[in-house]
C-alpha positions as CSV (number, residue, x, y, z in Angstrom):
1,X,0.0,0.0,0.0
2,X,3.0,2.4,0.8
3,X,3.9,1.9,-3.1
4,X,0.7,2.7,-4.6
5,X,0.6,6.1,-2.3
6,X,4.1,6.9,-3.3
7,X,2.3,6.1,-7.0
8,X,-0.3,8.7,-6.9
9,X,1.8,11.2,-4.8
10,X,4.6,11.0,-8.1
11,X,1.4,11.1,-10.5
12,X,-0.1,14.3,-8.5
13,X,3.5,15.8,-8.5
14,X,3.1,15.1,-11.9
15,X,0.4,16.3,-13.0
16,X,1.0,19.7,-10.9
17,X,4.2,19.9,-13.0
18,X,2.0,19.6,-15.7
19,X,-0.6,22.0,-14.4
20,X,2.1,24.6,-14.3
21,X,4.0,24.1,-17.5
22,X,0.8,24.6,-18.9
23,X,-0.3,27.5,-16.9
24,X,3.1,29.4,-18.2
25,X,2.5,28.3,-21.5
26,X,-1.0,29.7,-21.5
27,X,0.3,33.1,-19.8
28,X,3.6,33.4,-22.9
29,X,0.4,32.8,-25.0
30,X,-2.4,35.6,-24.0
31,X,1.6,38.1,-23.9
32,X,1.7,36.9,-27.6
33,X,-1.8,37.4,-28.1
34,X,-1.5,41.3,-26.5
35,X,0.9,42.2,-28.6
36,X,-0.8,41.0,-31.3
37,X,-3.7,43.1,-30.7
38,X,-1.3,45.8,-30.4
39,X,0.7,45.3,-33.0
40,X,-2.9,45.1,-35.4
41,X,-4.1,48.3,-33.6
42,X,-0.7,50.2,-34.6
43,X,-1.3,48.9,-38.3
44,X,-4.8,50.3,-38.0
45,X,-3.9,53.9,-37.2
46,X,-0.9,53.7,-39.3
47,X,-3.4,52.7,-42.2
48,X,-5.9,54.7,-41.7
49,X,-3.3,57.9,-41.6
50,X,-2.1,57.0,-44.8
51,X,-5.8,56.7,-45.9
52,X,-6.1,60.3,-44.5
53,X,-2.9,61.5,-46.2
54,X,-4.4,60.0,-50.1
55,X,-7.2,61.5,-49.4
56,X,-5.7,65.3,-49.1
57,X,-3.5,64.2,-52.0
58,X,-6.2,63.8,-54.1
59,X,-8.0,67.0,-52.9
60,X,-5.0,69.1,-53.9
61,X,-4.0,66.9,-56.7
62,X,-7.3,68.2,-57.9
63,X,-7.4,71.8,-56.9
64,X,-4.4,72.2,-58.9
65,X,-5.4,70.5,-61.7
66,X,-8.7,72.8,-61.6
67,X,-6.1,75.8,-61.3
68,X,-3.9,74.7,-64.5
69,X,-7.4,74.5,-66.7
70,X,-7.8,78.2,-65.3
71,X,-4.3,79.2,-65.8
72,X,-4.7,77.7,-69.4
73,X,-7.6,79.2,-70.0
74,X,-6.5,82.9,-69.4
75,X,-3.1,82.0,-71.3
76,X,-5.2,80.7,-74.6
77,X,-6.9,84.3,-74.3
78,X,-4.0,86.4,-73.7
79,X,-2.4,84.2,-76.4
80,X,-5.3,85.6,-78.6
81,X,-5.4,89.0,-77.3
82,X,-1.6,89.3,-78.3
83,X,-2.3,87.6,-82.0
84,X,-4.7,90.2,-82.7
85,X,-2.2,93.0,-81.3
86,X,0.5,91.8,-83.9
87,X,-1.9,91.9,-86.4
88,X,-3.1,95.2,-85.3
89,X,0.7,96.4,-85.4
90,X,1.9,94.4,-88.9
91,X,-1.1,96.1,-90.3
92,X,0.3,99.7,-89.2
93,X,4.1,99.2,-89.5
94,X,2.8,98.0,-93.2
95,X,1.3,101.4,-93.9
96,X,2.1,104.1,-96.1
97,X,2.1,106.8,-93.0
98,X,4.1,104.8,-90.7
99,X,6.4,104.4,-93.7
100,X,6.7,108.2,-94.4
101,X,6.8,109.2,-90.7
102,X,9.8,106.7,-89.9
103,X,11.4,108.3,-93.5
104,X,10.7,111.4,-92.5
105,X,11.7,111.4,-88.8
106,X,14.6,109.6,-90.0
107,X,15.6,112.2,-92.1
108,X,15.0,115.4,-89.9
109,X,17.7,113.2,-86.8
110,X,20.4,112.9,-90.1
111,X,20.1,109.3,-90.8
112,X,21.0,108.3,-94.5
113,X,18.5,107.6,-97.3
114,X,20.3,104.4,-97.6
115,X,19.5,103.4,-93.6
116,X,16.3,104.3,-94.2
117,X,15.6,102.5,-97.2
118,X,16.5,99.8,-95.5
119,X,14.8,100.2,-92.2
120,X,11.6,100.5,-94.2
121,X,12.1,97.8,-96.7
122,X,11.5,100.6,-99.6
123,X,14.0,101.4,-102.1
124,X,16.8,104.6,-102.0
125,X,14.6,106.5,-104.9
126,X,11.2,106.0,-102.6
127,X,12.6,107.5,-99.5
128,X,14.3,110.2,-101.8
129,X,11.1,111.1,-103.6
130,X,9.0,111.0,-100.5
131,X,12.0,113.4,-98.7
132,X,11.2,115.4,-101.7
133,X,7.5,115.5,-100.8
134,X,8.0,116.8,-97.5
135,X,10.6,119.8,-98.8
136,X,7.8,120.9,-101.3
């Protein structure tokens, strides 16, 4: 009878060895699992800040788009403003009085008839005759 007490005692010291181990086990296992959980909450803000961050890219990825159409806008209007200016100043260099004021202001600061021939794309007898003009 002594054996089969010494028996049970070993199989209860056992079994409380056992209890423990386990108990440790379980404990290293909820640490794991709390760090988990932290671990997935830090993911979470850290995802939803980038989610955050996208979003405000977007918004001012699309405010300035909306601001280049604008600024293209007003530059394809100044760009025809200014079309219409040159043609508004071809068309007055081309004239006959802008010719013969340029001749004849020309003449009256000494420049040649030969500069000024060429300056208004006429030949030396036309600035000479329209010189000749002005004298009469």
């Amino acid at each position: 009878m002594e054996w089969f007490l010494l028996l049970i005692s070993c199989i209860e010291i056992l079994l409380l060895i056992v209890i423990v181990v386990l108990f440790i086990k379980l404990r290293r296992s909820e640490n794991l699992i709390q760090k988990l959980k932290q671990n997935h909450s830090d993911l979470m803000e850290k995802l939803e800040f980038n989610a955050q961050l996208e979003k405000e890219l977007v918004s001012s990825f699309n405010e300035r788009q909306e601001a280049l159409r604008e600024l293209d806008q007003q530059l394809r209007k100044r760009e025809e403003d200014l079309k219409k200016l040159l043609e508004e100043a071809d068309k007055f260099v081309k004239s006959p009085k802008f010719a013969r004021k340029v001749i004849l202001d020309g003449h009256a600061r000494g420049a040649s008839t030969e500069a000024l021939a060429k300056k208004t794309g006429l030949s030396i007898e036309e600035v000479e005759w329209i010189i000749e003009q002005k004298a009469q």
